[in-house]
N, C-alpha and C positions, 0 to 999 in steps of 0.2 A: 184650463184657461191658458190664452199664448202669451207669450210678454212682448210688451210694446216696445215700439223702438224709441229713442229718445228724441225722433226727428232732426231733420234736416238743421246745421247752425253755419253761423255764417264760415267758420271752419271749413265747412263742407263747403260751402261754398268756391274758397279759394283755393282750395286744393282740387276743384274738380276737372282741371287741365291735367294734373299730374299724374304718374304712375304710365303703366305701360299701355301706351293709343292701342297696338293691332290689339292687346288682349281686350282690352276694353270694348272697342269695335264687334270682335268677335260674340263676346258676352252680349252685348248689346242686340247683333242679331236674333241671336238665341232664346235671349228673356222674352224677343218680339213671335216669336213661332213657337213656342213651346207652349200648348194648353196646361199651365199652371194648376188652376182649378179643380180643371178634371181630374187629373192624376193624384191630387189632393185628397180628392171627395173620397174615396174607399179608404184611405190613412185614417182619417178623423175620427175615426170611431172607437180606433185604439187610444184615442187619448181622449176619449169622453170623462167626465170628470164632475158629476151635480153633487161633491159634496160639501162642506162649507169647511174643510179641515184646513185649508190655506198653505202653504210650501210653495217653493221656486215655481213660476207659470212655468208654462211647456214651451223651446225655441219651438215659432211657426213649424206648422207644415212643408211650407214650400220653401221657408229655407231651410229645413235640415235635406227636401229634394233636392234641392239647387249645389248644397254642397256634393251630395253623393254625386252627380252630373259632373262636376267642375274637380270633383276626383278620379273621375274616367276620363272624362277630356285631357286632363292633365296627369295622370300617372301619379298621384298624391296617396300615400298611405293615412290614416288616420292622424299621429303626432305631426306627420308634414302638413298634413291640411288644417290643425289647429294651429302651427305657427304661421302659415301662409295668409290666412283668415287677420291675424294680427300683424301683418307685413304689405300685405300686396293690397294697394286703395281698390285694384280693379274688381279686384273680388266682393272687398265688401261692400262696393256700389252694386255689384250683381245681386247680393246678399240681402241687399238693401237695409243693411247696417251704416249708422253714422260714427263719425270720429267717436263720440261719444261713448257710443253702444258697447258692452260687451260681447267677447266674441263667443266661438263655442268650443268646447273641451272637445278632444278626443273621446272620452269615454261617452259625452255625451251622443256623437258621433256612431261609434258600436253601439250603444242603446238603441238607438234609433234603429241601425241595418238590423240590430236580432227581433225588434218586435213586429219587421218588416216578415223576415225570417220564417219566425213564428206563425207567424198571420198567412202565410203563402200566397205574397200577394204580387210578386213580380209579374205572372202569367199576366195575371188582372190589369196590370200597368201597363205590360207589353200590347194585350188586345186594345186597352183605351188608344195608345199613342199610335197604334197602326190603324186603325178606323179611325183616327184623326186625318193622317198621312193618305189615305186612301180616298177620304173625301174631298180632302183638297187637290187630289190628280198625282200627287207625289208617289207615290206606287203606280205601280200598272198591275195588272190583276191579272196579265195574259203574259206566258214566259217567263220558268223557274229555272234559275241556274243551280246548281249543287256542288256544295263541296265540304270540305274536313281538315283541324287539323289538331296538331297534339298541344296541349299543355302541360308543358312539366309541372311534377311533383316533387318536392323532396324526397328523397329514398330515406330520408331520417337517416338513425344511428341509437346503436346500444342504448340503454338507459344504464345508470352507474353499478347497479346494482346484477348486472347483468340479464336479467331476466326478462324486459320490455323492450321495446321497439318502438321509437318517436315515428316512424313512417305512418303516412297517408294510407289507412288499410281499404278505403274504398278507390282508393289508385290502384292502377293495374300497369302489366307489363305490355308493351309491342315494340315489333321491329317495323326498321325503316329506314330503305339505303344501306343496309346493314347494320346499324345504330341501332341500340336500345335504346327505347324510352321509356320512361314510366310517369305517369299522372293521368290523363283526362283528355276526352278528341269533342271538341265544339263543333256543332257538324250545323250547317245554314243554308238557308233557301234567299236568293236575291232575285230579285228584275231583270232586265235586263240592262237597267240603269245603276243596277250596284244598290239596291238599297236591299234588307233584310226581310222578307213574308215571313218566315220561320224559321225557328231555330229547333234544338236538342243537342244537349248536355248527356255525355255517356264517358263511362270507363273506358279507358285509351284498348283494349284487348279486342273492343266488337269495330269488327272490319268496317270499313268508310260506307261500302253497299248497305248495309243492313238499315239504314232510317230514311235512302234516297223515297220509296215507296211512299212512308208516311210524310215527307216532307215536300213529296209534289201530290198528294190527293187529288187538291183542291185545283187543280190544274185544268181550265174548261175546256172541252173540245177546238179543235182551232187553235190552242196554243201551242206549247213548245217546253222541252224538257232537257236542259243542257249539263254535263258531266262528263269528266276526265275517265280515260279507258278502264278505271278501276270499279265503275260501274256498270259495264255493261255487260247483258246478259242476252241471251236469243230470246229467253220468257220474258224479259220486263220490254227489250224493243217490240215484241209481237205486241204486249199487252198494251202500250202506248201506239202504236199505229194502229189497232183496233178502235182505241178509244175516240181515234182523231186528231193526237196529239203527234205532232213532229219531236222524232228522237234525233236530238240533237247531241247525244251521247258519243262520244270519239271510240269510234274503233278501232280494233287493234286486232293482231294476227291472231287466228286459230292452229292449233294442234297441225302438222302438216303444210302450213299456210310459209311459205319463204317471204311473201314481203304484200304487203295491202294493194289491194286492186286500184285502177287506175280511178273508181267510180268512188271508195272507201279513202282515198286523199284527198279528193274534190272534197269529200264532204266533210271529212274533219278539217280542213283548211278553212270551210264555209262554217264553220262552228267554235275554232278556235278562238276568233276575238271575243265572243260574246262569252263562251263559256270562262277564258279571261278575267272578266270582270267581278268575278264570287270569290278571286282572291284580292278584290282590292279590300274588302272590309278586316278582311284577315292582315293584312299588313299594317293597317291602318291600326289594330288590335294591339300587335307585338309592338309597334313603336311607341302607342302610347302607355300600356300597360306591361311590355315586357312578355314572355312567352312561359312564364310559371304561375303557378298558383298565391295567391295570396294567405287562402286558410286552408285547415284540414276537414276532409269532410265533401263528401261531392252535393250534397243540397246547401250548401254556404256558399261553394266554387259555381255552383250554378245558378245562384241567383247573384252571386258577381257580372257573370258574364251576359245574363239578361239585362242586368242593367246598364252595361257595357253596348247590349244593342240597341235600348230604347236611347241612350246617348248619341250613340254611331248616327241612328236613323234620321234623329234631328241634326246634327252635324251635316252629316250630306245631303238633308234637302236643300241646306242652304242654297249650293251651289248649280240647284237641278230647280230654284223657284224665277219667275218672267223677269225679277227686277237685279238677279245674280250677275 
């Protein structure tokens, strides 16, 4: 059972000028494009409940959704988003909590994401909100960009006793630039409009090539296949212009090669804006969440970061829909 909210008073009323216009605006967009329901409907069944034993209802569905959203959007950890919750009007009109209402715990917050968790149900979220996106025209289905990058980890530290190690053991090491990192490489398939088709979540050690393959499959004849020199290969260009697919892949010198043919700049110049744009989501990522991990664990890390993209995707269609 969910618990109700105490409705609207005239409280709510006068105070509904207040608090921060863009956030609110923003919010407002978002509640109007977001299929709530749908993304609900597979949730609900973790909280079925025919028995008559009574205890605390369950906060809604779609607002403990709406919170996890408005922690992406906003770079909010769980304790910050319960104070936030009880601070910020804008939120809890997104919330659709009243003056009244009670807000929601932190812990209540991690309950929610592990039984999410548990359930393996991000994938399932991800496919609803992009066959949402896709019906509406906000995807284009023709032309995948590709690209990678790293998310730190904690490297931990001794445990007192000397014999453990607080590190992230499903983090891995790579170099890059000459820099070590260690944690996690979030590797994505975009449009050519910047929005997200696919994603995978992998241990920072498996080089950026190794999921280009599986992240442009679905790529129709006729379309287009765009990536930074770190993926190209003579086998995957042949097997792409076999297919009918433009490799829009940037080349770069071969063994022997002093400097790129006059025909090999035309075309990575002719590829570079577009391929471009697979790092906007990516920046878009580290500003609002920071470039490390939250928890330990790469299926926790990776259903953060899913939900990071089902966020992203509504985010910028805002700006990609007739009335933007």
């Amino acid at each position: 059972m969910e618990r109700k909210s105490e409705g609207l008073t005239l409280a709510d009323g006068l105070l509904v000028d207040l608090g921060g216009k863009r956030t609110a605006q923003l919010l407002d967009q978002l509640e109007a494009v977001i299929p709530w329901q749908k993304l609900a409907a597979p949730i609900r069944p973790l909280y079925a409940n025919g028995t008559a034993k009574g205890g605390r209802p369950n906060v809604p569905v779609v607002m403990m959704l709406k919170i996890l959203f408005v922690q992406r959007w906003f770079g909010l950890g769980d304790e910050p988003m319960e104070e936030a919750i009880d601070d910020r009007l804008s939120f809890r009109r997104f919330l659709g909590l009243s003056i009244q209402d009670p807000g929601v715990d932190h812990s209540t917050i991690a309950t929610f994401r592990k039984r999410l968790h548990d359930a393996g149900l991000v994938s399932e979220l991800f496919e609803l909100a992009n066959a949402h996106l896709l019906d509406e025209g906000l995807i284009l289905r023709e032309g995948t960009a590709v690209d990678a990058t790293i998310i730190q980890a904690p490297r931990g530290r001794k445990t007192k006793d000397g014999e453990g190690n607080s590190k992230d053991k499903t983090a891995s090491y790579t170099k890059k630039n000459g820099r070590v990192h260690h944690g996690y490489k979030a590797h994505i398939a975009t449009d050519p409009k910047g929005m997200i088709k696919d994603y995978l979540y992998d241990t920072a050690k498996v080089h950026d090539s190794m999921h280009i393959d599986q992240l442009t499959e679905s790529e129709p004849p006729g379309g287009a296949v765009y990536a930074d020199s770190a993926y190209m290969s003579k086998a995957r260009k042949k097997r792409l212009e076999d297919d009918g697919i433009f490799c829009g892949i940037i080349e770069r010198r071969v063994r022997g090669q002093d400097e790129l043919r006059p025909e090999q700049k035309a075309h990575n110049k002719k590829c570079a804006k577009i391929r471009a744009l697979v790092e906007m989501p990516f920046a878009w990522f580290k500003g609002a969440l920071g470039p490390r991990t939250r928890y330990r664990g790469m299926s926790k890390n990776a259903m953060d970061f899913g939900f990071w993209v089902i966020g992203y995707n509504f985010w910028r269609s805002l700006s990609l829909r007739p009335e933007a």
